[in-house]
N, C-alpha and C positions, 0 to 999 in steps of 0.2 A: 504494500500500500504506500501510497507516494503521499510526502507532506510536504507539499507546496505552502510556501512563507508568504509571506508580503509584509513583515515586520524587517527593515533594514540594519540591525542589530548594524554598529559601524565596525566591528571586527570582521565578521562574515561576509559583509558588503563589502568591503575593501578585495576582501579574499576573490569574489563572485563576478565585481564589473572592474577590470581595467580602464583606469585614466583616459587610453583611447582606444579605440578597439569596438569590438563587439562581444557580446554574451549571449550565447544561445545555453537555454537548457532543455535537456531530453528529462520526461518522465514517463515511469513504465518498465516493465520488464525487461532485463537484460538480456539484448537480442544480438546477433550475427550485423547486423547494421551499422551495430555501433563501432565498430573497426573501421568503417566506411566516414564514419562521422569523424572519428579520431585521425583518422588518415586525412580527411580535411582540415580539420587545423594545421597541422604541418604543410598544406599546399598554402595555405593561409598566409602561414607563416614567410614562406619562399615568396610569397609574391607581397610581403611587407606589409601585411595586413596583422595586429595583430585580436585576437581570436581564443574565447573561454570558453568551452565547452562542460556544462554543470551537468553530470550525470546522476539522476534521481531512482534507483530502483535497485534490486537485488535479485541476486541469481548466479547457479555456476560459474556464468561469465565471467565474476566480477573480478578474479584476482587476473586473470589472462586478460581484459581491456587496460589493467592498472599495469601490467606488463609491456602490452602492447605502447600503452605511451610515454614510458619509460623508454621503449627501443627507438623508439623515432625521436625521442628527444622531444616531448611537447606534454613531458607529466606537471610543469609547471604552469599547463594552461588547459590541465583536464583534471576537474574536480568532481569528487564522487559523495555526496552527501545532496540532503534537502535542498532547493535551492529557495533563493530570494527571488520574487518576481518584478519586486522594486527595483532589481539590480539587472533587470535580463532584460533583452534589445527581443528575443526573440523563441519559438517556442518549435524544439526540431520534432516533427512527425515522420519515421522511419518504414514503419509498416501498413498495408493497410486496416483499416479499422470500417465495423460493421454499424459503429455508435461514436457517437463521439465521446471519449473517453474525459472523466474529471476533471485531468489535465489542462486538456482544451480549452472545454467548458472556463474553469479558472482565469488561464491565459487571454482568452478572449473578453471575459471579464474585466481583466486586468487591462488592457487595450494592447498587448502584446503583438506584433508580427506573429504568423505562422510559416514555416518552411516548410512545405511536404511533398511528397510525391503526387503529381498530377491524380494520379489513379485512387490516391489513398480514401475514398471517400467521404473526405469532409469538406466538398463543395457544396452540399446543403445547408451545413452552418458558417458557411466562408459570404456572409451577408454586406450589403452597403455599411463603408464606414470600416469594413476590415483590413490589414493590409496583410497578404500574404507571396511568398515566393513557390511558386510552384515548380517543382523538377519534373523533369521527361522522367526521371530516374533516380534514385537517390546513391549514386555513385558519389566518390570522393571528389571528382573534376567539379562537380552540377553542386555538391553542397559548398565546396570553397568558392564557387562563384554566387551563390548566395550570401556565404562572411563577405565576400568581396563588397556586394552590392548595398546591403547592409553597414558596413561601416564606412559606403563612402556615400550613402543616403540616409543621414538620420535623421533628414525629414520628409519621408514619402508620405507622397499626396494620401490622403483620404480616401479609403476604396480602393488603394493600386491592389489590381493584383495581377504580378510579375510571372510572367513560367520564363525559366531557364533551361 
């Protein structure tokens, strides 16, 4: 069960949003994607962009993602606890989904971005006023060009919603 914040505690928030940059956070079950999402930040990274990745959920996964961005060199910009939504630019949607999950629901609340796979179906709650990135795909190239677009657009129009 994922416990999305929106209490900016200044120790965690610090931790959560970088100075410049972007903050996306995943909540949800530890899935095979998130290698994919992890591997974007490192492209992130290369193309000067810099990129927090807040990872919210539990599962086998977790000690092999915390591995994973140890090897690529990007563990100092992938965090593995609750996140703050006061502190996140953006909300990563990995798989798809048959409901819109609490997450969302939350995020959308909160006036968060969404990032997700074109196909993931939550284009029924993707309403006027949202602003979302949609991928063809959620590969590592498609999600760092959404950190890309996102931290060099931190004020998209009202309603954008972007497919990459």
């Amino acid at each position: 069960m994922s416990a999305l914040r929106t209490d900016a505690s200044p120790q965690l928030a610090h931790r959560a949003a970088p100075a410049e940059g972007v903050t996306v956070v995943y909540s949800g079950p530890l899935v095979k994607g998130l290698y994919d999402a992890i591997h974007a930040v490192q492209l992130a990274r290369i193309r000067r962009v810099q990129a927090r990745l807040v990872i919210d959920g539990d599962g086998p996964l977790a000690g092999e993602l915390r591995y994973f961005s140890t090897a690529l060199k990007v563990s100092d910009a992938v965090w593995f606890g609750p996140p703050l939504l006061d502190a996140a630019d953006a909300l990563l949607c990995i798989d798809p989904v048959d409901h819109v999950p609490a997450a969302v629901r939350r995020a959308l609340d909160c006036g968060l971005r969404i990032i997700a796979p074109a196909d993931c179906g939550l284009g029924r709650s993707l309403k006027e006023g949202v602003q979302a990135i949609l991928l063809a795909s959620p590969r590592p190239h498609l999600i760092c060009e959404a950190l890309v677009t996102l931290s060099r657009s931190r004020r998209l129009l009202p309603g954008l919603i972007e497919r990459v």
